[in-house]
BABAPA-257358 format. One line per 8 residues: their letters; for each residue x, y, z of C-alpha. Coordinates in Angstrom, 1 decimal, always signed. Example, Ala and Ser with C-alpha at 12.3 -4.5 7.8 and 13.67 -1.06 7.14 Angstrom:
AS	+12.3,-4.5,+7.8; +13.7,-1.1,+7.1 $
This chain:
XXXXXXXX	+16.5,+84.7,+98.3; +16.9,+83.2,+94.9; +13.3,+82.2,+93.9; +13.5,+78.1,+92.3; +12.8,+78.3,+88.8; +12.1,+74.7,+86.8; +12.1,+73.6,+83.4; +8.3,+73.9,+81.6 $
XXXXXXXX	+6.8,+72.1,+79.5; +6.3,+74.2,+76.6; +2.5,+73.9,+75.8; +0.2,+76.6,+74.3; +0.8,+79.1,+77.0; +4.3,+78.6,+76.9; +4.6,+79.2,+73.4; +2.4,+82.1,+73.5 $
XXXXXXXX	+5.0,+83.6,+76.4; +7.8,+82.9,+73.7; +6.0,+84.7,+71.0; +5.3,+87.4,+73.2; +9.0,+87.7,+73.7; +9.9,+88.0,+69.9; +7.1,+90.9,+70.3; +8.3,+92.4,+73.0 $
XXXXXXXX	+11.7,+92.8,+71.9; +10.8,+94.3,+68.8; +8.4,+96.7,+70.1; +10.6,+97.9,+72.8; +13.4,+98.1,+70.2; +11.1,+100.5,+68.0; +10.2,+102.5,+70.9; +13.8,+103.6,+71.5 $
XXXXXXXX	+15.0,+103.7,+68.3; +14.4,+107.4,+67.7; +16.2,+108.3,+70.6; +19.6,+105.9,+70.7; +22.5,+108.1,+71.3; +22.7,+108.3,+75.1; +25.4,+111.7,+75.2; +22.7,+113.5,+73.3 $
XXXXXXXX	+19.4,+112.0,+74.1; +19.5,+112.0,+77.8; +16.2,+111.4,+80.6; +15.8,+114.6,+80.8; +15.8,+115.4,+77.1; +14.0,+112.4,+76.2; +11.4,+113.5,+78.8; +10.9,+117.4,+77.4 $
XXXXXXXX	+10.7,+115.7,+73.9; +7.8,+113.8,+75.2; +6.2,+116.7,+77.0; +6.2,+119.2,+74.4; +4.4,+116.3,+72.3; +2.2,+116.0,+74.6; +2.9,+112.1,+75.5; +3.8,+111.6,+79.0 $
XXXXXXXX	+2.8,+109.2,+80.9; +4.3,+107.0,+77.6; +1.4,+104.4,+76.8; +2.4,+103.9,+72.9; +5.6,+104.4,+70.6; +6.7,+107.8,+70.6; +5.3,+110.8,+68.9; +6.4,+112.8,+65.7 $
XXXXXXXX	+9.0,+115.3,+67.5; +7.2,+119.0,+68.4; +10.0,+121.1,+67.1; +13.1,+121.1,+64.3; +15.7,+121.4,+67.2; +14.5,+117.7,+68.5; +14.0,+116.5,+64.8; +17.4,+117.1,+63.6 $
XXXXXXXX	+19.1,+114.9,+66.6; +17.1,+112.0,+66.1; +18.4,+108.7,+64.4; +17.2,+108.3,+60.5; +14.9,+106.1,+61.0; +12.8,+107.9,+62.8; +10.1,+108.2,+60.1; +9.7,+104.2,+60.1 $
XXXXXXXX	+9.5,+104.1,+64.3; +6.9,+106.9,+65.2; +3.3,+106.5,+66.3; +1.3,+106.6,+62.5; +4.1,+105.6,+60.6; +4.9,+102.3,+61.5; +4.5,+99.5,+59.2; +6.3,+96.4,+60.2 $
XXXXXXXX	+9.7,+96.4,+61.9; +12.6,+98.6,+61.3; +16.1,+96.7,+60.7; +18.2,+96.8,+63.6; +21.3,+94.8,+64.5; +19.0,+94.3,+68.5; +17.1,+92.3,+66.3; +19.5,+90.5,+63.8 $
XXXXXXXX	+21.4,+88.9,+66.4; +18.4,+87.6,+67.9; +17.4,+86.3,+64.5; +20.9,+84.9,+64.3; +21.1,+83.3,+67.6; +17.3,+81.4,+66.2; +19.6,+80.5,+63.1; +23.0,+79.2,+64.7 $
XXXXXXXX	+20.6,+76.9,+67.3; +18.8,+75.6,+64.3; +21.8,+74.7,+62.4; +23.8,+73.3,+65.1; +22.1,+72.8,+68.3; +22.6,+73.6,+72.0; +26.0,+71.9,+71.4; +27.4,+74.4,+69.2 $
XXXXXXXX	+30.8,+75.8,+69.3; +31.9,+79.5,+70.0; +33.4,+78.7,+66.8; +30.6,+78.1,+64.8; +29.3,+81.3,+66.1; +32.0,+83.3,+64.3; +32.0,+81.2,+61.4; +27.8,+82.1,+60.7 $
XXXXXXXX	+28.4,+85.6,+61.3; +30.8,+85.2,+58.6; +29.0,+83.5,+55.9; +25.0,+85.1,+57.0; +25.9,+89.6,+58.6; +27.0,+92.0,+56.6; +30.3,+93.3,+58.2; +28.8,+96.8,+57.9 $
XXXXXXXX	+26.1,+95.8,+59.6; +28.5,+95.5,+62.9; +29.7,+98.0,+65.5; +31.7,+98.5,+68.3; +33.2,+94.6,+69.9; +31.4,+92.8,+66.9; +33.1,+94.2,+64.3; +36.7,+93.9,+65.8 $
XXXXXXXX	+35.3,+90.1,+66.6; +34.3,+90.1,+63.1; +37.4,+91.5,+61.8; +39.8,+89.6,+63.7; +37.6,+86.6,+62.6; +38.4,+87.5,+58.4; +42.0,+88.1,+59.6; +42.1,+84.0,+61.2 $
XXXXXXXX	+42.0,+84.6,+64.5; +40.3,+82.0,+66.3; +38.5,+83.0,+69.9; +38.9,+84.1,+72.5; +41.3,+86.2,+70.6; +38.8,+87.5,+68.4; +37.7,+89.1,+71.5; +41.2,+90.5,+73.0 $
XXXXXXXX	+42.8,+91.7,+70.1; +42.6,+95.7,+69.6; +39.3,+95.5,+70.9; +38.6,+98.6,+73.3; +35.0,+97.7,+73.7; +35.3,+94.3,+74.8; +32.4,+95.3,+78.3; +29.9,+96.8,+75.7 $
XXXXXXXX	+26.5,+95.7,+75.5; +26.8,+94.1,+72.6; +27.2,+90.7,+73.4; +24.0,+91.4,+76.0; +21.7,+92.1,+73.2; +22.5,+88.9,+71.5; +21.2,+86.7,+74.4; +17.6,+86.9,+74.8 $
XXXXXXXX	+17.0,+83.7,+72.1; +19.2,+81.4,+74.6; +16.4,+82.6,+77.2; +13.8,+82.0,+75.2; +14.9,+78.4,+74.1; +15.2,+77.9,+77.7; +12.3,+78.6,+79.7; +12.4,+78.5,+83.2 $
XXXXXXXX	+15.8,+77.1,+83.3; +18.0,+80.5,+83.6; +21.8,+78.3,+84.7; +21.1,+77.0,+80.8; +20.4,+79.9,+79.1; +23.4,+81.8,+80.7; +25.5,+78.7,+79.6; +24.3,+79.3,+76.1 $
XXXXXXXX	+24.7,+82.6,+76.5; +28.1,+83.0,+77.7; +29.4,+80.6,+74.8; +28.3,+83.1,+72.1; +29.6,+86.0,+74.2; +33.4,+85.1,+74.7; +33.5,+85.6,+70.5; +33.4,+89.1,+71.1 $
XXXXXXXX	+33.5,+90.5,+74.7; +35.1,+89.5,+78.3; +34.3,+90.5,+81.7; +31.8,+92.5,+82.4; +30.6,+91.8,+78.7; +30.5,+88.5,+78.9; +28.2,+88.3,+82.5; +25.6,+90.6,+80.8 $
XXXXXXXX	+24.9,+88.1,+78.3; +24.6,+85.8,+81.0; +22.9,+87.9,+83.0; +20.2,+89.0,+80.2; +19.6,+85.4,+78.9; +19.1,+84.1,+82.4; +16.6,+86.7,+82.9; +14.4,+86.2,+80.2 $
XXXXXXXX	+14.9,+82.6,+81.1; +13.6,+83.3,+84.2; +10.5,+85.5,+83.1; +8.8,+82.4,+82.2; +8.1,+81.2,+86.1; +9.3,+83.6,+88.3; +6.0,+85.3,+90.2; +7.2,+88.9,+89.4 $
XXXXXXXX	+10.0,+90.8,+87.8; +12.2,+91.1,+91.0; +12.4,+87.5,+91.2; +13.5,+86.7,+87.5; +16.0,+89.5,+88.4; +17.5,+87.3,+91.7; +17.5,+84.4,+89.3; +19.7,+86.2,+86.6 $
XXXXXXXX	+22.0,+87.5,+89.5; +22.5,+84.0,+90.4; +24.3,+83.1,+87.2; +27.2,+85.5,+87.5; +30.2,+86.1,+90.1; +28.8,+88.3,+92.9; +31.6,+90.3,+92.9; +31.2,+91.8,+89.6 $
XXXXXXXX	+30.3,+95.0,+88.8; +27.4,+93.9,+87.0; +26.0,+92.3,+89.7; +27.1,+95.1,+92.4; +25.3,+97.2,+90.6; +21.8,+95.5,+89.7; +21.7,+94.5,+93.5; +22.2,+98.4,+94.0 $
XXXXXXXX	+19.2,+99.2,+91.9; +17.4,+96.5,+93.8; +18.3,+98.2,+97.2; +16.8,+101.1,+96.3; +13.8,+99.7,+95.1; +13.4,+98.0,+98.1; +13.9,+101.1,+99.9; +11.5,+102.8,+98.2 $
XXXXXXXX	+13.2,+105.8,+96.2; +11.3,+106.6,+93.3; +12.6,+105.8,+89.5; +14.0,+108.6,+88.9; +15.9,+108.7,+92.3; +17.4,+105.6,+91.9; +18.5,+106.4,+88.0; +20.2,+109.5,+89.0 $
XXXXXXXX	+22.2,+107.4,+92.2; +23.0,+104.6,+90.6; +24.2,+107.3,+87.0; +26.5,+108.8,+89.5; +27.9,+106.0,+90.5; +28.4,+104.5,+87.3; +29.5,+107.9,+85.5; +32.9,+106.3,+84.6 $
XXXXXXXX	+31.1,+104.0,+82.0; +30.4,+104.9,+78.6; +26.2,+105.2,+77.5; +27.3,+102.1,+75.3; +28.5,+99.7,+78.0; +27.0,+96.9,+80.2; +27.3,+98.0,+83.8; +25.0,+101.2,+83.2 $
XXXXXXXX	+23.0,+100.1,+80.8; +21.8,+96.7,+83.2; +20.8,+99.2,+85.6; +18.4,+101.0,+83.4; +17.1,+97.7,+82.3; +16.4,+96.2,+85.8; +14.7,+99.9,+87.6; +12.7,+99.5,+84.3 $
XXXXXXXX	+11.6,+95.8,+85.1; +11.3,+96.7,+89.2; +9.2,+99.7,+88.6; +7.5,+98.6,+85.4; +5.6,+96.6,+87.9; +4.9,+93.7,+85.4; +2.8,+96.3,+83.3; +4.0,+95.7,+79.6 $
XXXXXXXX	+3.8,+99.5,+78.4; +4.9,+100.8,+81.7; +7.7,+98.6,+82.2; +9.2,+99.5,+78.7; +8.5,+103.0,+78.9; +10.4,+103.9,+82.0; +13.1,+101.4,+80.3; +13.3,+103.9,+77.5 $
XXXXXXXX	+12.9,+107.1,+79.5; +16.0,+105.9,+81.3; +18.4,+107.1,+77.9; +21.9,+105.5,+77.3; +21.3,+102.8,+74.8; +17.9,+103.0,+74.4; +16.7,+100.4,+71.8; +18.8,+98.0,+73.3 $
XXXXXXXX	+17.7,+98.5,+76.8; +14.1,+98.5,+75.2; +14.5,+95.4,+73.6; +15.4,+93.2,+76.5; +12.9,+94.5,+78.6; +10.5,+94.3,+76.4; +11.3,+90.7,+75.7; +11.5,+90.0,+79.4 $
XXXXXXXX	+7.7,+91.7,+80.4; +6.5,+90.1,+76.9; +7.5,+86.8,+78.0; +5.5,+87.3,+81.3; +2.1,+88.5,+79.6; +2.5,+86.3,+76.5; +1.1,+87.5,+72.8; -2.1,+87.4,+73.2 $
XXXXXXXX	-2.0,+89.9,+76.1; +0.1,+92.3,+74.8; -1.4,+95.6,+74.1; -2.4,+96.1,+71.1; -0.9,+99.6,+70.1; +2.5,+98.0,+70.5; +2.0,+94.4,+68.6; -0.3,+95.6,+65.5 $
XXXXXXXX	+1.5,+97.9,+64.0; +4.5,+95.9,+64.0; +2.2,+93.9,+60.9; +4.3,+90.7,+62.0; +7.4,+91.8,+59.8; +10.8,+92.2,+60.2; +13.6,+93.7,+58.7; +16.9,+92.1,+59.0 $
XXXXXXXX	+20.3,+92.1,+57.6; +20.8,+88.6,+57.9; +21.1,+87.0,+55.3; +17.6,+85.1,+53.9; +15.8,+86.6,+56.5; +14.7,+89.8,+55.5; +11.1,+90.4,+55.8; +10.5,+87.3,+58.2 $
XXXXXXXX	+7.2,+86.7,+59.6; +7.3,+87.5,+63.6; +4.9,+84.6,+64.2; +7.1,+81.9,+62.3; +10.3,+83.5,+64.3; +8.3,+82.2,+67.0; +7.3,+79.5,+66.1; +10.7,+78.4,+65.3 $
XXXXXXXX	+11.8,+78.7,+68.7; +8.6,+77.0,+70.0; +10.3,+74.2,+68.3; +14.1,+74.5,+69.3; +12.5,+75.1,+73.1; +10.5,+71.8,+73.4; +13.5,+70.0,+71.0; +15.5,+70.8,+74.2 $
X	+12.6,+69.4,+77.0 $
């Protein structure tokens, strides 16, 4: 059943929660950084990588790599994201359009336009800062299209998770009110994305919505479900992974049923990529570094997938909880592309939102 979830007032603890989610992403974001190219870096890989290093269970970010083999297929930025070497946030777009999101609400409210959407990514990212359904969007945007054919034309990725990891400030601007935050949500996605696309937003918005008052991760997971159509294949498949939860299969079980039934998906696309993200959340257990280890472990699009499960268990343990070898050395800095917000404090990012979250009480 579809626990009730209320608006909250958003006093100290719920603005700890909030910063907690800004955290949260980030961290989980660093922690699969390394390791984001889901045809190369897949569970089992990522798991031998951590082995031979010595790091499993996974407690912290990850290790230098033990051998040349492993170095040479990880991402660039792999320097800036390992245990040791991190000093404040790496750039990533996971985290710009979160940052964006902060921006377009502050400028023009819970009543903005999908319009207005386009026209800030315009005038605040750098097009090469864009991949996959964003830049087409972003493209067909320069070329003066207006949406939802920004989304539609020549755009083959239009059920990627991109428009999913641009959703988690419409959650955290909306606590405890999930049917909101997907509303928000599902305005922003229809610039770039349809279908399946678009529902993950929702779906990923309402869930960190949710993480605010639901009693444990399954329950902000039946809250998201009950923003989008049943009979998509988004929600098919999250109630899967919740079936076999339920049933008791362990974590890896369930990853390799639920991979085989979504094998006709891309690593980069929403369907498969949800289901990592909620067998991360349901056997995370509400534990912060478990829940966004196992979220990681799981491959495809591994920052991504870190990032909103990171926000969604840093929302539930707030800040001040959070373990400490995930906030510190983040040194509450970010890097961003956006422009005039490069080197933003984490804390004011938060604080921000505070402000946008009880402006909408």
């Amino acid at each position: 059943m579809t626990p009730v979830v209320d608006a909250v007032v958003v006093d100290a603890d719920v603005a700890d929660r909030i910063h907690g989610g800004w955290l949260g992403r980030i961290a989980g974001n660093m922690l699969g950084k390394p390791v984001e190219q889901g045809e190369v870096w897949t569970r089992a890989r990522i798991d031998r990588y951590l082995r031979r290093a010595g790091a499993l269970p996974l407690t912290d970010y990850l290790p230098e790599p033990a051998d040349a083999a492993d170095e040479a297929d990880l991402r660039p930025e792999w320097r800036d994201c390992v245990r040791g070497r991190i000093d404040g946030s790496c750039r990533d777009d996971d985290v710009d359009y979160t940052i964006l999101g902060l921006d377009l609400l502050t400028a023009h409210g819970f009543g903005f336009t999908t319009e207005q959407v386009g026209q800030l990514w315009l005038l605040r990212l750098p097009y090469l800062q864009t991949f996959t359904a964003e830049r087409v969007a972003y493209r067909n945007l320069a070329d003066g299209l207006r949406p939802p054919l920004t989304a539609t034309r020549d755009n083959p990725y239009q059920e990627w998770i991109g428009a999913l990891i641009r959703a988690d400030v419409f959650g955290l601007t909306s606590p405890g009110r999930p049917r909101r935050a997907a509303a928000l949500a599902r305005r922003d996605a229809v610039l770039s994305h349809t279908g399946n696309g678009v529902y993950g937003a929702m779906w990923a918005a309402a869930l960190v919505a949710a993480a605010f008052t639901a009693p444990d991760p399954r329950a902000a997971i039946e809250a998201a479900q009950a923003v989008i159509p049943a009979s998509s294949r988004l929600a098919r498949t999250v109630r899967r992974v919740l079936s076999l939860h339920t049933a008791g299969l362990p974590w890896s079980d369930t990853l390799d049923v639920v991979g085989q039934e979504t094998a006709q998906f891309g690593w980069i696309h929403t369907v498969p990529n949800a289901a990592v993200i909620t067998a991360g959340l349901l056997y995370g257990d509400g534990d912060f570094s478990r829940t966004v280890a196992l979220t990681v472990r799981g491959g495809l699009d591994t920052d991504s997938n870190g990032a909103t499960a990171g926000a969604v268990a840093g929302v539930r343990c707030g800040a001040a909880a959070l373990p400490p070898q995930w906030a510190e050395p983040l040194a509450d800095r970010v890097r961003s592309a956006v422009f005039g917000r490069d080197g933003a404090r984490i804390s004011e990012l938060a604080a921000e939102t505070v402000e946008l979250a009880r402006a909408a009480e």
